[in-house]
N, C-alpha and C positions, 0 to 999 in steps of 0.2 A: 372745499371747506371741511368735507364731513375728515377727510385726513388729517389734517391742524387740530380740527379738533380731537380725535382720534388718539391722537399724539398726547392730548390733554389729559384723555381718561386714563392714561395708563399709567396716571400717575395719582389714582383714587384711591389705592391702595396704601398710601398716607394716612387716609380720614381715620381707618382705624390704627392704625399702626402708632401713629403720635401718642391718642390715649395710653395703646400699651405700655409704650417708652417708659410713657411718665409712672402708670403704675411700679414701672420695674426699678427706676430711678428713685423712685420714694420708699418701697419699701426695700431696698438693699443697700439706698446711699444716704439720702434727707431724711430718714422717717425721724430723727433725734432735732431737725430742724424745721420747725412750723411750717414758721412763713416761707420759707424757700420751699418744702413739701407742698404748700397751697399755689403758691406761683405756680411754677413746674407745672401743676395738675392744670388751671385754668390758663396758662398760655399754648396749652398744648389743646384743648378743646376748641378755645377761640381759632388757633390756625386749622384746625379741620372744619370748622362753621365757615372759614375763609375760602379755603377750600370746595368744601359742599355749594357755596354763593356761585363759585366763580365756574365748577359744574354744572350748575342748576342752571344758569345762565344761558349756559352753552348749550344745553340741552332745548332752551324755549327759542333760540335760535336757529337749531340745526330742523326744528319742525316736526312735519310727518317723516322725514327721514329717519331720524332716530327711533320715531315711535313704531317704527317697520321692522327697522334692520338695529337691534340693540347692540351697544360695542360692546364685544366680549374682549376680554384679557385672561388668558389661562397659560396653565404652566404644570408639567407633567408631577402630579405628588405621589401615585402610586402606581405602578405598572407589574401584576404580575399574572401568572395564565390564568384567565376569566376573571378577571378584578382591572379594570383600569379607570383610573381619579383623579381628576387635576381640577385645579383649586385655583383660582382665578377672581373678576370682576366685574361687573355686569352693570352696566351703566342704560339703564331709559327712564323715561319719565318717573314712574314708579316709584323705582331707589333715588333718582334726584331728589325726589319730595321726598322721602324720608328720609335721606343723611340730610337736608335740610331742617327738619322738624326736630332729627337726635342733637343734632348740634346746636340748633339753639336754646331747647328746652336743658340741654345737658352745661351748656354755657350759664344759663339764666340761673342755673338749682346752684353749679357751683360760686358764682357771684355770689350767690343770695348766701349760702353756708359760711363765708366770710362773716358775718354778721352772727348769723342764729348758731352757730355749730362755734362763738368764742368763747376760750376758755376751756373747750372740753379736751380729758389728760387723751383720747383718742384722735384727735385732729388727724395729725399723719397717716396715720392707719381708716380712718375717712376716705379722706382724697385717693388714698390709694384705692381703694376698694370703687370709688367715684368712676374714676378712673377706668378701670377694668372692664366696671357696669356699659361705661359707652361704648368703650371700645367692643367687647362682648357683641352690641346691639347694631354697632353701624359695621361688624365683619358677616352679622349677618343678612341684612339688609344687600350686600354687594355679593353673597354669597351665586354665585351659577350653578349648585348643585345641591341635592339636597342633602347630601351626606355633610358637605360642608355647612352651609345650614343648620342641620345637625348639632355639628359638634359647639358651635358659636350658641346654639338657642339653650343646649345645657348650661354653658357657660354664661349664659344672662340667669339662666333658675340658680346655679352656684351663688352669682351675686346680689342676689335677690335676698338667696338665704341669710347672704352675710351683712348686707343692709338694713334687714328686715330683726338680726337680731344682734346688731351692731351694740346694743347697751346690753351685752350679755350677762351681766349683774343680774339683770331684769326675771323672773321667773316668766312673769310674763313675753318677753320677746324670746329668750330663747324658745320657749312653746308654740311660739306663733310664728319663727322664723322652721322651726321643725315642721311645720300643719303646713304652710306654705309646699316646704319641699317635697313632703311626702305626697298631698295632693297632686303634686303637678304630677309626679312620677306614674300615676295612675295613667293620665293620659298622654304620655310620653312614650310608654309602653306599646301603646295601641300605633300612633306616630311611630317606631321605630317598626314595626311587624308590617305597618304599609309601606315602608321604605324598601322592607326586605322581599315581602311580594313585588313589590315594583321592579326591582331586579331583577327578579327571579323571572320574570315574564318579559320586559324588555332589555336587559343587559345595559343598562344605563340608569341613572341619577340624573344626570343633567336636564335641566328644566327645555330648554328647546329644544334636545333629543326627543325629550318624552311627548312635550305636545306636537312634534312633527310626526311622529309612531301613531301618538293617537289620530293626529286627521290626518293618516294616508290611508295603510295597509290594516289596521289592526281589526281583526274579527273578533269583537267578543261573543262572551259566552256563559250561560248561565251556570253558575256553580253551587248557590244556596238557596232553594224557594225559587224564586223569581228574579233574585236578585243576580245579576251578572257578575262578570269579575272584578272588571274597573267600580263598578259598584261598591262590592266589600273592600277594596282599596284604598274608594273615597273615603268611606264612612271612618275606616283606622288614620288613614291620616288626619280626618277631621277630629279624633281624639285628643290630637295632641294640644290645639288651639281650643276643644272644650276645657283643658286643664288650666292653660298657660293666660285666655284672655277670662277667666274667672265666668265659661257660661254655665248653669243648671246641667247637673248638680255641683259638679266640682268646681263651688265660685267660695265654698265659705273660707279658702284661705284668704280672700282680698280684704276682707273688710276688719281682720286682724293682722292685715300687714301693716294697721298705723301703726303699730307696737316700734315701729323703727323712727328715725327722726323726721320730722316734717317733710325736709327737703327731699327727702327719700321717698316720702310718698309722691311727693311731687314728679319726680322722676320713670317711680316706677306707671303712678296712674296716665300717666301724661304719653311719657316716648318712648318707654324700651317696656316694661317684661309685659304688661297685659293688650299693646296694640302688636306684639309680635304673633299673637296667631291668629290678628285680623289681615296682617301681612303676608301670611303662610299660607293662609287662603284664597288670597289674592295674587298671591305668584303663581300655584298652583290653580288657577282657574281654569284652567282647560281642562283637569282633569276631571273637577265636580260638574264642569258643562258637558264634558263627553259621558260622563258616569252613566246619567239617567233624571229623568224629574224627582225622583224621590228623593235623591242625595241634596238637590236644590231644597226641595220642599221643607224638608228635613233643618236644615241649616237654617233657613226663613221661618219656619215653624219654631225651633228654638232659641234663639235669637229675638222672636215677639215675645215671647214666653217670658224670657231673662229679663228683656225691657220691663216688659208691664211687674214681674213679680222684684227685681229690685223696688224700682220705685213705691212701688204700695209699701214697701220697708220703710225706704227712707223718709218717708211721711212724718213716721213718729218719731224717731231717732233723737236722740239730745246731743250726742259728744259732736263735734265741727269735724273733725275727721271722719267720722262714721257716718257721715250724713253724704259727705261728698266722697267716700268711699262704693256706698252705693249708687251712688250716681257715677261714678264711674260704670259699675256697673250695670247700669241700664242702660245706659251711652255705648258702652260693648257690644250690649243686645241688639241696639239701634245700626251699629255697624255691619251686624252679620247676616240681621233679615233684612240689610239692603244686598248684599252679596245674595243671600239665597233667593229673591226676588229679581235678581237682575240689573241691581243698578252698580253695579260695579265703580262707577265715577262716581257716584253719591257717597257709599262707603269709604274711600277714598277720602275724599273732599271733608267730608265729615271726621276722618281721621287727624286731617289736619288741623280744621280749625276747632275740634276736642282739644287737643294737645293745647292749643296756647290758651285757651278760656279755662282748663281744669287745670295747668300747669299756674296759670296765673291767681285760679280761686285756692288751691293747695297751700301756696304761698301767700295767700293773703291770710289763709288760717294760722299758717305760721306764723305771722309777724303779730298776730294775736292774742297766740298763746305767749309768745317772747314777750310782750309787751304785759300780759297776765302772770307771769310767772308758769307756766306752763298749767293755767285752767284750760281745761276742754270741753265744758259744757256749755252749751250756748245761753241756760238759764241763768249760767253765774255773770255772764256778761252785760254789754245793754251802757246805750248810750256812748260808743264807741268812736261814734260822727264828728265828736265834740275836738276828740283830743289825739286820732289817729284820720287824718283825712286823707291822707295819700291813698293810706290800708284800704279806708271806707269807699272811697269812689275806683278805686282798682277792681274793687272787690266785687259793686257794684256794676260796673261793666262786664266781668264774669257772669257774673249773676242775670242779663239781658242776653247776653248772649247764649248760654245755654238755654235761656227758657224760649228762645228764637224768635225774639221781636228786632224787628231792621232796626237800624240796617246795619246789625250786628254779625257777628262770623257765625253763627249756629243757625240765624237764620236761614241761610242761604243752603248752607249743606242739609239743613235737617228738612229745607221746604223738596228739594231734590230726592231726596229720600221716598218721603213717603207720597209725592207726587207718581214716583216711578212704581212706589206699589202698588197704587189705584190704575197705574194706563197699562201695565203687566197683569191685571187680572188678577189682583189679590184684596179683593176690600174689605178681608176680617183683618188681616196683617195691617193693612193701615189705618181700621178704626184701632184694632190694639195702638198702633204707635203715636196716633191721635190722643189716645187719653193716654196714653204715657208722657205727653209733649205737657199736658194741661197737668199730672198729676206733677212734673220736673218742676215748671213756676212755681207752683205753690208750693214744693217742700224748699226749692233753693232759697222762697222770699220770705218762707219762716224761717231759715237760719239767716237772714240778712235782718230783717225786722227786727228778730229778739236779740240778737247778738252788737246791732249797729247802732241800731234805731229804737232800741226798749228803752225803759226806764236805767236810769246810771244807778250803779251799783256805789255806794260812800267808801266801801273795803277796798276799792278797786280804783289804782294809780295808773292808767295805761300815759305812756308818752308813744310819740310816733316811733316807729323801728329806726335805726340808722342806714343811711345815702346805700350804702352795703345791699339793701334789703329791700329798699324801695325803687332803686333804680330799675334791678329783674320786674319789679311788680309794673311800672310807666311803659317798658317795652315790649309786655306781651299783652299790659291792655292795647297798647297800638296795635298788635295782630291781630287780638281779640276783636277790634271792631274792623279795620281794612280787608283781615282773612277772605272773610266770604267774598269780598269784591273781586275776586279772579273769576269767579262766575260770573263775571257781567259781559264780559268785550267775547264778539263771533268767536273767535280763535283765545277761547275758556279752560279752564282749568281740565274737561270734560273731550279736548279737542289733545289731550296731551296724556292723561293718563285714562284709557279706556281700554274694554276686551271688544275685539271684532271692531265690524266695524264705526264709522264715529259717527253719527246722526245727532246732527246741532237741534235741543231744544231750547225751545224760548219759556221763560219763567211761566207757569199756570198760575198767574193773578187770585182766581178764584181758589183753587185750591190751596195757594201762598196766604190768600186773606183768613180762610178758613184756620189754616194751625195757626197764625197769627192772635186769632181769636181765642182759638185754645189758648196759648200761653197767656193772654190778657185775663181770661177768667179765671187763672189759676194764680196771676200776680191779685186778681182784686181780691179775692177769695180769702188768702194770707194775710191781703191788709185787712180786711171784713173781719178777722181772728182775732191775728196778733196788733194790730197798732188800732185800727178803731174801735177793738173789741166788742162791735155789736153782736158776737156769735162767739162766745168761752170757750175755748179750748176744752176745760174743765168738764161743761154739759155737753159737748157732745161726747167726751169720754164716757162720761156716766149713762149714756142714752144705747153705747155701742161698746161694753164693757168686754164683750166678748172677742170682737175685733182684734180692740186696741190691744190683749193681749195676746192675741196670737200675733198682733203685727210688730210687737215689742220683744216678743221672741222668737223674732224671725224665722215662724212657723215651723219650730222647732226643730230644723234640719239640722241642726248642729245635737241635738238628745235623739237625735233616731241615730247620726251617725256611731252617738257613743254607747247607745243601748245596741246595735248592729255586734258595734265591738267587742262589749263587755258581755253579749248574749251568744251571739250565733258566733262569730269568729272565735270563743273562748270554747263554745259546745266541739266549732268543727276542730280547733287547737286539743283538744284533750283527745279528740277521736281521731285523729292525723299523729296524734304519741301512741294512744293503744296500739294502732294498726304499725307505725314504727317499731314499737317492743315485742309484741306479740306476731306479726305477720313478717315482716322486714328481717328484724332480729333472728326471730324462729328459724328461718328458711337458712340463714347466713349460720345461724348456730345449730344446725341439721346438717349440713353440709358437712361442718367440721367434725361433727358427731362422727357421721357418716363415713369419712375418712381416718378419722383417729380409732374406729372397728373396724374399718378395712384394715389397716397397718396393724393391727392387732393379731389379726385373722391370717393375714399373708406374713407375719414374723416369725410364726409356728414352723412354715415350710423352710426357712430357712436355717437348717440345722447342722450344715457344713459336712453334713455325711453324702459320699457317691452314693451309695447303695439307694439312700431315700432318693435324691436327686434323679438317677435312673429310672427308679418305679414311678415318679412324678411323670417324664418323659412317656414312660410306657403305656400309661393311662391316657396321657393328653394323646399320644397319636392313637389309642383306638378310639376314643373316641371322636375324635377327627374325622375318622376313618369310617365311623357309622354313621355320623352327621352327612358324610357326603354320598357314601350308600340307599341311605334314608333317602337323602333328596335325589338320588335315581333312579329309585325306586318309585318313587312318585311321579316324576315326568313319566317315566314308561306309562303309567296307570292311564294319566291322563292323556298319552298321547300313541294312538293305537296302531301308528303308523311305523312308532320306532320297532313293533316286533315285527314288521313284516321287509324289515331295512329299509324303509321309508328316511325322508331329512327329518333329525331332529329337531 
């Protein structure tokens, strides 16, 4: 069987390649024809989702066999002396579930753009870019090396940029599609220098070289402080994923990527660019497990950090995108202190059933704003329930499911989570995620309250979105509430994508009741605010004035970064020109000094007369001639053997 199916995988290299196609086809053949531009793009997504199913499939089929022995497909890409790279496909559980998760989030966004992205004079140049984005995501996902890896995870930050500032009109998105790139580059840098130590040390890239290096022969060794090698290798490659999945500090590009269309946000918070360096770190788990506990701790440590300080943001937040912006971003946090804790299938699991509750809340904001004329404030909304139901009970089901009440898809993953960080010996890590779980209810249920359920606005005509818009919204609530159910049956979600080896837990009831709990007093909480208002928003503003403004400016990380700029990078900028003009300069225009008085100096002698040229001669060999005198007259001195005909 495992052959047949074998046969299968090697033809996964479709999934991305269709996207391609279609990017290529549209912008070189249709881009002047809409709708054939938008077909093209979504028939070619949905046959790789076809695809990814009929993979996925095969994979829950073929068992622990697959989960042992992953099928590789490779193919020689570079071969020269000390450099060899082939570039291939890598099929197990893992990348099933996520070409699973890109394709149908990447299906769902372009479906839904039909609808919300009509009319606009860029359509074609959209889809195109749509397009690319998947493709970008699910070539890296199948990637077997990290070089290859590599070059596909730039190519999702490229389309990110171009998503992100796809209404380039915009002052604002061009600035924020720029903040975007330039952030990520920060930690990209770090990611590319561990790639290059990784070479440098084992002669390979590829992912099951490297983890087979590391659990056989490999002796490390300390090389900084305390810390070993594989250590400072973890730590740069974990750079890359602090950029790319928006953790502390380099996260404030995510929360000004709404700047791009909805759908776009949908796509990026959901399946491709911010769970790709929860990915990165999960492929690469061997190496942060071989590392050392710090490298772990480290990871889990910032990662609780992210969750809890998102969230305490998005408490106060007004705009609907910026609210579930940072929730994304806590929800990141919540993924990586399950890696650095050790729950590896939790993180996972949790990755999934993220994707379709915040791909499916993203788009509910969208059909919202489309239905508002593109309002974003949840204050200008209210009473939503009345005249947009689809939206409201979609949206509603997101809304249960991140705040992880059953038997919804976040519960399941989020109960997994912070189960495994209390039985792993971490129980500051899981009170943080505990009151991140309670602070997530309550801000999701004040943007669902004031926005759904508030008072109706008389300026405000919402109709329901069109079939277009609501259809993506009916089938990722259906994920949204089944998701978690793969956690239920012996042979689990957890039996299929795991590190080492697989030890079957049974749900911790108590502990499950416990965050349950939390998210209930953080949904009562919200209603106790905004819809019963026994407790004003208003007074407790005025009771915690001090708070609420540091929480409303997002504790100012975005005015340290630009007083940084405008201070210390323009002091060390002025003093990097001195030392340029003055030191650099100097030395380069001494030289030539230097030389233009030599040629000066030796032009004298050349005066075309023998007689001078001779006396020139005459002089250099006595002196010659005494130079070497000199220096044997000096050995003799020092060596008393030579006057007695001793060896010299």
């Amino acid at each position: 069987m495992f052959k047949e199916m074998h046969d299968l995988f090697q033809w996964a290299w479709l999934i991305p390649a269709l996207p391609f196609l279609s990017f290529l086809l549209i912008a070189f053949v249709t881009k002047r024809s809409k709708r054939l531009s938008s077909t093209i793009s979504i028939l070619a997504i949905l046959t790789s989702l076809g695809l990814a199913i009929t993979i996925g499939l095969s994979v829950i089929q073929l068992g622990a066999e697959i989960v042992e022995h992953p099928a590789i497909v490779s193919v020689n890409w570079l071969n020269i002396v000390g450099l060899n790279i082939d570039f291939g496909t890598i099929i197990d559980p893992l990348s099933a579930m996520m070409l699973f998760v890109v394709t149908l989030v990447a299906s769902m966004v372009q479906i839904y753009s039909l609808g919300y992205m009509h009319g606009d004079e860029g359509w074609s140049r959209y889809y195109a870019y749509q397009s690319l984005f998947a493709s970008a995501m699910l070539g890296m996902v199948l990637a077997t090396n990290l070089l290859q890896l590599f070059i596909f995870w730039e190519l999702v930050g490229l389309c990110s940029y171009l998503l992100i500032g796809f209404w380039f009109f915009k002052v604002s998105a061009r600035e924020a599609a720029k903040k975007a790139f330039m952030t990520t580059r920060v930690g990209d840098f770090g990611l590319l220098l561990g790639m290059l130590f990784l070479y440098t040390k084992f002669g390979t890239l590829d992912f099951v070289a490297l983890s087979a290096a590391l659990n056989t022969s490999f002796q490390d060794v300390v090389v900084i402080g305390t810390a070993s090698y594989v250590t400072v290798m973890a730590f740069l490659i974990f750079l890359g994923p602090i950029g790319k999945s928006g953790q502390f500090p380099l996260h404030v590009w995510l929360p000004d990527a709404m700047e791009g269309p909805t759908p776009v946000s949908a796509l990026i918070h959901a399946a491709t660019m911010v769970v790709a360096g929860v990915y990165l770190v999960a492929r690469m788990y061997f190496l942060f497990d071989f590392a050392s506990p710090e490298a772990l701790q480290f990871i889990a440590g910032l990662g609780a950090f992210t969750a809890l300080f998102a969230a305490s943001i998005a408490i106060v937040q007004n705009d609907i995108k910026r609210i579930l912006a940072y929730s994304t971003l806590s929800q990141l946090g919540y993924m990586m202190f399950a890696l650095g804790v050790g729950s590896f299938s939790g993180s996972m699991f949790h990755l999934m059933t993220h994707a379709f509750f915040k791909a499916l809340m993203f788009l509910g904001a969208g059909s919202v704003i489309y239905a508002l004329h593109h309002k974003q404030d949840i204050w200008d909304m209210g009473g939503l329930w009345k005249r947009m139901p689809i939206t409201t009970w979609t949206f509603g089901i997101g809304v249960l499911a991140i705040s992880g009440i059953p038997p919804f898809a976040g519960f399941f993953s989020k109960d997994e989570i912070l189960a495994n960080a209390l039985h792993n010996g971490h129980p500051i890590i899981y009170a943080v995620g505990l009151f991140t779980a309670f602070l997530t209810a309550f801000y999701m249920c004040r943007l669902f309250f004031v926005a759904f359920m508030g008072p109706e606005k008389a300026e405000n005509h919402p109709q329901e979105s069109p079939w277009s818009m609501t259809i993506p919204l009916m089938i990722l609530a259906f994920f949204s509430v089944i998701g978690g159910w793969a956690a239920l049956p012996e042979h689990n979600f957890a039996y299929y994508v795991h590190y080492g080896e697989f030890e079957h837990e049974a749900i911790d009831w108590v502990l499950a009741g416990i965050s349950v709990l939390a998210g209930a007093l953080g949904i009562g909480l919200a209603y106790t605010i905004y819809l019963k208002k026994s407790i004003t928003a208003e007074s407790i503003v005025a009771r915690f004035p001090g708070v609420y403004k540091i929480l409303s400016n997002k504790y100012y990380i975005d005015e340290i970064y630009l007083w940084i700029i405008h201070n210390v990078m323009d002091g060390l900028g002025k003093l990097l020109y001195w030392f340029d003009i003055y030191i650099v300069d100097g030395i380069i225009n001494g030289i030539a000094l230097f030389t233009r008085g030599s040629g000066k100096l030796l032009r004298r002698t050349s005066t075309g007369q023998v007689q001078t040229y001779a006396m020139v001669f005459f002089f250099a060999i006595v002196v010659i001639y005494m130079v070497f005198a000199f220096g044997e007259g000096q050995l003799s001195a020092l060596n008393p053997l030579a006057t007695l005909g001793g060896v010299k």
